[in-house]
C-alpha positions in Angstrom: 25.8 -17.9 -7.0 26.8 -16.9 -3.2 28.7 -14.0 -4.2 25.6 -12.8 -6.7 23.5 -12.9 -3.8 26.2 -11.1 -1.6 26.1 -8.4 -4.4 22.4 -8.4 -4.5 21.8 -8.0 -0.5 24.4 -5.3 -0.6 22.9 -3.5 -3.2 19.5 -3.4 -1.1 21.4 -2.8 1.6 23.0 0.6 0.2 19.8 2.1 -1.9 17.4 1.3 1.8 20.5 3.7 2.9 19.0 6.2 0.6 15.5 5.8 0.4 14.9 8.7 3.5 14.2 11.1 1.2 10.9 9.0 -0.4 7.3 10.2 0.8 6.5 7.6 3.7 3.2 8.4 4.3 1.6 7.9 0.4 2.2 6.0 -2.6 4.4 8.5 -4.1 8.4 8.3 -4.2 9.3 11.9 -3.9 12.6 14.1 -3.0 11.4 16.7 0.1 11.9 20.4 0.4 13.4 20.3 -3.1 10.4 22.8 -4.4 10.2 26.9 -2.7 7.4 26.0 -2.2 7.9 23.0 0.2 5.9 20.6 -2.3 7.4 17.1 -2.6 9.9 16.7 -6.4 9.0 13.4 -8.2 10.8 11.6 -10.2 14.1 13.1 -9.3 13.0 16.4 -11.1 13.5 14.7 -14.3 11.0 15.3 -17.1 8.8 12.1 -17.0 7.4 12.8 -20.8 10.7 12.5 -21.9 11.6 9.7 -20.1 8.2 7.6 -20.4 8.2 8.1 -24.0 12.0 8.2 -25.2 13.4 6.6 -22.1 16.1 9.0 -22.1 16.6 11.2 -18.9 16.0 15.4 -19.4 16.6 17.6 -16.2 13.3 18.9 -16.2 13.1 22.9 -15.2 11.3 24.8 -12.4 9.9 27.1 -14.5 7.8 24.1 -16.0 6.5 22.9 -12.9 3.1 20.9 -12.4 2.1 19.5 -9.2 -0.3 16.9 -10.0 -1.8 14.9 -7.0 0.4 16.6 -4.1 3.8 16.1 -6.0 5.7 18.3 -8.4 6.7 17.5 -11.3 9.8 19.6 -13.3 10.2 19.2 -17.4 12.3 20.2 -19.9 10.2 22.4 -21.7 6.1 24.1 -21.8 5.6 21.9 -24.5 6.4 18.6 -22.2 4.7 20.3 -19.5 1.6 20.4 -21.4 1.5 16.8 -22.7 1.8 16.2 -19.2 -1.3 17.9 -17.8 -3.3 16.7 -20.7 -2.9 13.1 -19.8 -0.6 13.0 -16.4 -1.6 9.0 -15.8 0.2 8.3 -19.2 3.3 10.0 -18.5 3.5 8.7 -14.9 5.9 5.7 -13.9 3.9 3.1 -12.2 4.3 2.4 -8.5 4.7 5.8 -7.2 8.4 5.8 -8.9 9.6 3.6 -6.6 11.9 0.6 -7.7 9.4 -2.2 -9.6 11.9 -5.1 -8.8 11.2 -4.0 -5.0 7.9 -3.2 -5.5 7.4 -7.0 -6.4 9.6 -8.0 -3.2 7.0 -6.0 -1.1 9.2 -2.9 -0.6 9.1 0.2 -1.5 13.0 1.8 -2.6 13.6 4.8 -4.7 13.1 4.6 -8.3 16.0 6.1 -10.1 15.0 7.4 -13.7 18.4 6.3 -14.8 17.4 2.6 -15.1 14.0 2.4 -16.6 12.0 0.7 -18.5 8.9 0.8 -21.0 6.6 -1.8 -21.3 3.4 -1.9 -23.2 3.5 1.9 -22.7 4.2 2.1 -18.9 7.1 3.6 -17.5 8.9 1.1 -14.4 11.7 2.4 -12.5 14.6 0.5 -10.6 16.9 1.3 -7.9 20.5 0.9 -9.9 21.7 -1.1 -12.2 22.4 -4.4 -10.3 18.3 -4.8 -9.9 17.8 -3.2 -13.4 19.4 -6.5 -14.4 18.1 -8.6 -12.3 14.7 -7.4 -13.7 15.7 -7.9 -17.4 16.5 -11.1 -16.7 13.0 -12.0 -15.3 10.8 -8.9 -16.5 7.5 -10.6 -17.2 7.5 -12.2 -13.7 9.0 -9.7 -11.8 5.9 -7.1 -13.3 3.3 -9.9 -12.6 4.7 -9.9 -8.9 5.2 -6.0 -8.2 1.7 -5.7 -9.2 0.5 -8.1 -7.1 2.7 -6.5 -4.6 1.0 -3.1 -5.0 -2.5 -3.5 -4.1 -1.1 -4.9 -0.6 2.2 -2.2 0.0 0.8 1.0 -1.6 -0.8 3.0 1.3 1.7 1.9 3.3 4.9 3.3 5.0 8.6 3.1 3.9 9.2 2.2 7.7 6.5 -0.8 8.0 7.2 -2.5 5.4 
């Protein structure tokens, strides 16, 4: 039990390590100066129709770029693209993109598309795979909590919480 909870607090402890790169002053997890044009990259670049509908993970392109809501968004194709700015909210991950298990610990830590999951038709993201697990283990409560968690965190900055 101590040495899961070694693992677990070191786990936090690297991916807060990473999380400079996330948008601190908004709701949104994104990669700067990524874009030419300067414009925040979410979800890691990858195409979030894929991945919200398949949960597989497609490098999305620049040349099928939408910014939707002050972030850009890459995908695989004009076809994914398209679905996309028909219906961005569906196609979104909740939270921003940032990590749901964190989310529903008050935090906000990058979302990696890597370890996602689907529920009822959302897309939730999670920081690697040691908190991907711990999620599975407790999904139902830990989505109950993060979305408690994000009426109170989601303005807020990275640094104050």
């Amino acid at each position: 039990m101590i040495a899961n909870t070694r693992k677990l607090a070191l786990a936090f402890a690297l991916a807060t390590a990473f999380t400079g790169t996330a948008n601190a002053a908004d709701e949104y997890n994104i990669t700067s100066g990524y874009t030419l044009d300067g414009i925040g990259l979410g979800v890691h670049g990858v195409d979030t129709v894929v991945l919200s509908t398949m949960n597989a993970v497609a490098a999305g392109d620049a040349t099928h770029t939408v910014v939707h809501d002050g972030v850009a968004y890459y995908f695989a194709s004009e076809i994914t693209a398209q679905q996309f700015k028909a219906d961005p909210d569906r196609y979104l991950p909740q939270y921003g993109g940032f990590c749901a298990y964190a989310v529903a610990l008050g935090k906000k830590l990058d979302g990696d598309p890597r370890y996602a999951d689907i529920v009822d038709g959302k897309l939730y993201l999670f920081v690697n795979a040691v908190i991907f697990e711990r999620y599975l283990a407790d999904r139902e409560n830990t989505l109950s909590k993060a979305e408690e968690q994000w009426a109170k965190i989601r303005h807020a900055r990275v640094e104050d919480l």
